[in-house]
N, C-alpha and C positions, 0 to 999 in steps of 0.2 A: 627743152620740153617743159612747158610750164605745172606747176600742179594744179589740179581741181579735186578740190574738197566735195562737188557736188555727184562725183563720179563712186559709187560701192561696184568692187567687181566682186563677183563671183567664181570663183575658177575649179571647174569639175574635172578629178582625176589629174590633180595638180600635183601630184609625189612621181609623177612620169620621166619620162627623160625631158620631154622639151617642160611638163609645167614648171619643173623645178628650179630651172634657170627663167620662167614666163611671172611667177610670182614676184621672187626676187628683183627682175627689175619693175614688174608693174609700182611695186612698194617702194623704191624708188623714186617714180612718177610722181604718185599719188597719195603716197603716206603708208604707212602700213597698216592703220586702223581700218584705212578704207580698200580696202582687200584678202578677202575668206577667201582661205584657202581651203579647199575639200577632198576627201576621197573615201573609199568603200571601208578603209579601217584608220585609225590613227596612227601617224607617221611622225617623224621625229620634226618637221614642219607645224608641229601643236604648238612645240617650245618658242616659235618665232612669231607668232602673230596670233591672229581669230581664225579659229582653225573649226569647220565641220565635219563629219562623219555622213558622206550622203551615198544612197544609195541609187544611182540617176535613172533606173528602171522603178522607183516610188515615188507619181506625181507628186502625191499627196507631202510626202517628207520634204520633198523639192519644193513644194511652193510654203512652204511654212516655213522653211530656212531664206528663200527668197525674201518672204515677210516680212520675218523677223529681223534683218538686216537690213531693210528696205535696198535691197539691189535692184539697179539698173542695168545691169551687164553679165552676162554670162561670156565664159570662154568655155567651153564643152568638148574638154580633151579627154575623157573617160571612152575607150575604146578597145576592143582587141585586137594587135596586129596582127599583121600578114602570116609571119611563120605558124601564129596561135593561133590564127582563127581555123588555118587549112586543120589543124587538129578538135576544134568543135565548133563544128559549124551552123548548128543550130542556134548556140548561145551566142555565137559572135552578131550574127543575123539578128539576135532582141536587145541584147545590148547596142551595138550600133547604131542599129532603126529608132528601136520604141526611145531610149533613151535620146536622141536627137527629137522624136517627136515633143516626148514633154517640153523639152526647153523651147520648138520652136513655139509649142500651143501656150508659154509664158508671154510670150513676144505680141502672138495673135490678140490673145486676150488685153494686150496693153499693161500687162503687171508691170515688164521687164522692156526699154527701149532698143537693145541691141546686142545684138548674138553673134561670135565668134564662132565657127567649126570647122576643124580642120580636115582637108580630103588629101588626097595622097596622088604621086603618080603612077599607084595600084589601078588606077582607073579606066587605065589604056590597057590595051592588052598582045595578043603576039600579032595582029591584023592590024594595030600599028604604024603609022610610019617610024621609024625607032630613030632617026638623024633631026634633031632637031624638029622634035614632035610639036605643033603648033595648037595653038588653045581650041581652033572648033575641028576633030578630027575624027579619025574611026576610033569609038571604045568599048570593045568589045572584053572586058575582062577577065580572066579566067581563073581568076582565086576568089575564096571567099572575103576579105578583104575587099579588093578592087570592086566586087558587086555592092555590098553596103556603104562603100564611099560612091560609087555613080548614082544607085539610089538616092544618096542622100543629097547630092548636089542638083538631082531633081529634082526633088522635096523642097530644098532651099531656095530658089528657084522659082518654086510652085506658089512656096507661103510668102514672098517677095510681092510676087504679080498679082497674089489674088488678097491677102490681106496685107499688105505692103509691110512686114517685116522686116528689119532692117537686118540682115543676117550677111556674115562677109565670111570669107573662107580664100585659103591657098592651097593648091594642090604641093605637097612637101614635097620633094628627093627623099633621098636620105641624109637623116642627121645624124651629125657626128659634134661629141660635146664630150668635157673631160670633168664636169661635175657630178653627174651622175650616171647610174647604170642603163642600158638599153632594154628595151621591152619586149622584143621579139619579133622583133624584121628582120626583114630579107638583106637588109643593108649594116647591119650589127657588127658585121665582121671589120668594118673599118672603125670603129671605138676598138673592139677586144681587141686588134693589130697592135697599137700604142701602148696598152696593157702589158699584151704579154710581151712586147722588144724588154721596155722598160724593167721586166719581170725577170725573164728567164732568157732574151735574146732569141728568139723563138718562136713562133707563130705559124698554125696549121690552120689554113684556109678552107672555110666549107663552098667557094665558091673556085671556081674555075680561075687561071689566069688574067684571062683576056674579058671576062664580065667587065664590062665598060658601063657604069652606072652612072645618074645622074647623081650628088652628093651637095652637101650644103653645112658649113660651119655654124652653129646654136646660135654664134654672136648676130649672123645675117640674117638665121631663121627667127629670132627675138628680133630684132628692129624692123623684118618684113610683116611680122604680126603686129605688132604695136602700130608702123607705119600704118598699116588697110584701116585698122580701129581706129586711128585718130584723121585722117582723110576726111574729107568733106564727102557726104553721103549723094552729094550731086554726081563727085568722078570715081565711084563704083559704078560702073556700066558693067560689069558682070555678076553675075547674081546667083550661079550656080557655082563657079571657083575658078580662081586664077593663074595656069601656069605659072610657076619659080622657079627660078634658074639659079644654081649658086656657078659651080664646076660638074665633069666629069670627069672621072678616072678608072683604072680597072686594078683588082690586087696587086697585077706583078707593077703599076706605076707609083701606087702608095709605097711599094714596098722598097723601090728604086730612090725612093724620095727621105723615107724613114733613115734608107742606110748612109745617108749625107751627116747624118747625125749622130748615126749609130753604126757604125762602119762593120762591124762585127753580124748584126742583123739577120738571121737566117730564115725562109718561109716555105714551106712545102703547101701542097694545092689537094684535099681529099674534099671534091663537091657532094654534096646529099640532097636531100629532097629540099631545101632551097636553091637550089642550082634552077629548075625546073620555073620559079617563081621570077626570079632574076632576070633570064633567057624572056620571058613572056612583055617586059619592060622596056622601057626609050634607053637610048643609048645618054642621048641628048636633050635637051627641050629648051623652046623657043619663049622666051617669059616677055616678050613685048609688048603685050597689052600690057601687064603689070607696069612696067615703065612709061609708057605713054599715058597710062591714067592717072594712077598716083605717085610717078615717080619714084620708082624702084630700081635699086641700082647695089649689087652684092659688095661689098668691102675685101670678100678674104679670096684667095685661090688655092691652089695645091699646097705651094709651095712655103706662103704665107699660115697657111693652118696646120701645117705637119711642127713647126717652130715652134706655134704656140701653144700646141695640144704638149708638145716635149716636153716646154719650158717648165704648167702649168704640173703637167702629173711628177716632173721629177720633184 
């Protein structure tokens, strides 16, 4: 991957679990000068680069940071998860929306050429096919999450067709990554597993056994981000988001997987109210278009990311 000095990112609510490995390598890419990193307070990500304090619900502060950097890219990960939004659901709903709106009405306006935002497969819902869930299907969602990511993939969508913004998106799995903390989904309990083996030998599951989720290694979800952004804007043919596939698996088979490593390894199962958000979701998902358009193709699977996440946190 070559660098371009002509490219300034932007990157909102970059102290997250995925921005934090999403910085990292962008600055890699493209230099570090030419990548602001941001979020709602100062994070220890000041020390490494140009860092802003933005608050993505104030156009105003947001287009003056834009500005003053002259960016051309935003990635607009500033969001409430699943678990957190079913707890306020009002604010997930402004944060979510409005903050998606300012950055696409950057786009509109021709400030900023091209917009990153990420949706989730909160998006579907228990009406679902759950086997190998396919990109145009029933999405009925029933969390506060999965509404403000279908809303917004037809927003994106909307500002695509009608002021032809360049806006790309992937609907996530679940991420699992060993550099930093998770945010509050539904799918968390596979980072905190590796935690607590490592820890204590140990681990009490807020999700069922047999929850079969969709899951996705940080290394995969970083190069299927970066891949969509740097594509030729001819082979997005979707414009609302695009199915990703890494793997799936369920507790009791991470934990089958973990104890190859950790032989000692013990898990008990007390489900709570994400159990209820989990059950509503794919089992599977079908990421074929991704592959067909831009050549998307996963690197890790179960078996290959339980090694490295060990290797990494021991």
């Amino acid at each position: 991957m070559g660098t371009s000095t002509s490219e300034k990112i932007l990157v909102i609510g970059s102290s997250g679990q995925l921005g934090t490995e999403l910085v990292q390598t962008l600055r890699n890419i493209y230099g570090t000068e030419n990548i602001i990193a941001s979020d709602i307070k100062v994070t220890e990500q000041a020390k490494e680069g140009p860092f802003e304090v933005i608050d993505v619900l104030n156009a105003v502060g947001l287009f003056d940071i834009v500005k003053k950097h002259r960016v051309n890219q935003v990635y607009l990960l500033a969001a409430l998860l699943s678990a957190t939004a079913e707890k306020m659901q009002k604010f997930a709903w402004e944060l979510n929306m409005n903050g998606l709106f300012n950055v696409l009405d950057l786009a509109k306006e021709k400030i900023i050429q091209k917009i990153y935002w990420p949706s989730s497969i909160a998006v579907f819902g228990p009406n679902t096919p759950k086997e190998n869930t396919s990109q145009f299907t029933i999405m009925e969602p029933s969390t506060v999450y999965g509404i403000t990511k279908q809303a917004g993939e037809r927003w994106c969508e909307y500002y695509f067709n009608k002021y032809n913004v360049d806006v790309r998106s992937l609907r996530y799995p679940g991420l699992i990554g060993w550099k930093s903390a998770p945010g509050g989904g539904t799918t968390d309990y596979a980072v905190h597993i590796f935690h607590d083996a490592l820890k204590t030998g140990y681990y009490e599951c807020f999700l069922s056994e047999n929850s079969t989720l969709p899951m996705m290694y940080m290394p995969d979800a970083i190069k299927a981000t970066i891949d969509i952004m740097q594509a030729d804007a001819g082979k997005i043919k979707i414009r609302s988001s695009y199915n990703l596939a890494g793997f799936s698996f369920s507790p009791k088979e991470i934990a089958t997987e973990i104890k190859k490593h950790l032989p000692g390894f013990k898990i008990s199962y007390k489900p709570d109210t994400r159990q209820q958000i989990a059950d509503s979701w794919p089992r599977s998902i079908d990421a074929s278009h991704a592959t067909a358009d831009w050549g998307w193709k996963p690197q890790y699977n179960l078996a290959a990311m339980t090694t490295d996440m060990i290797r990494n946190l021991k």
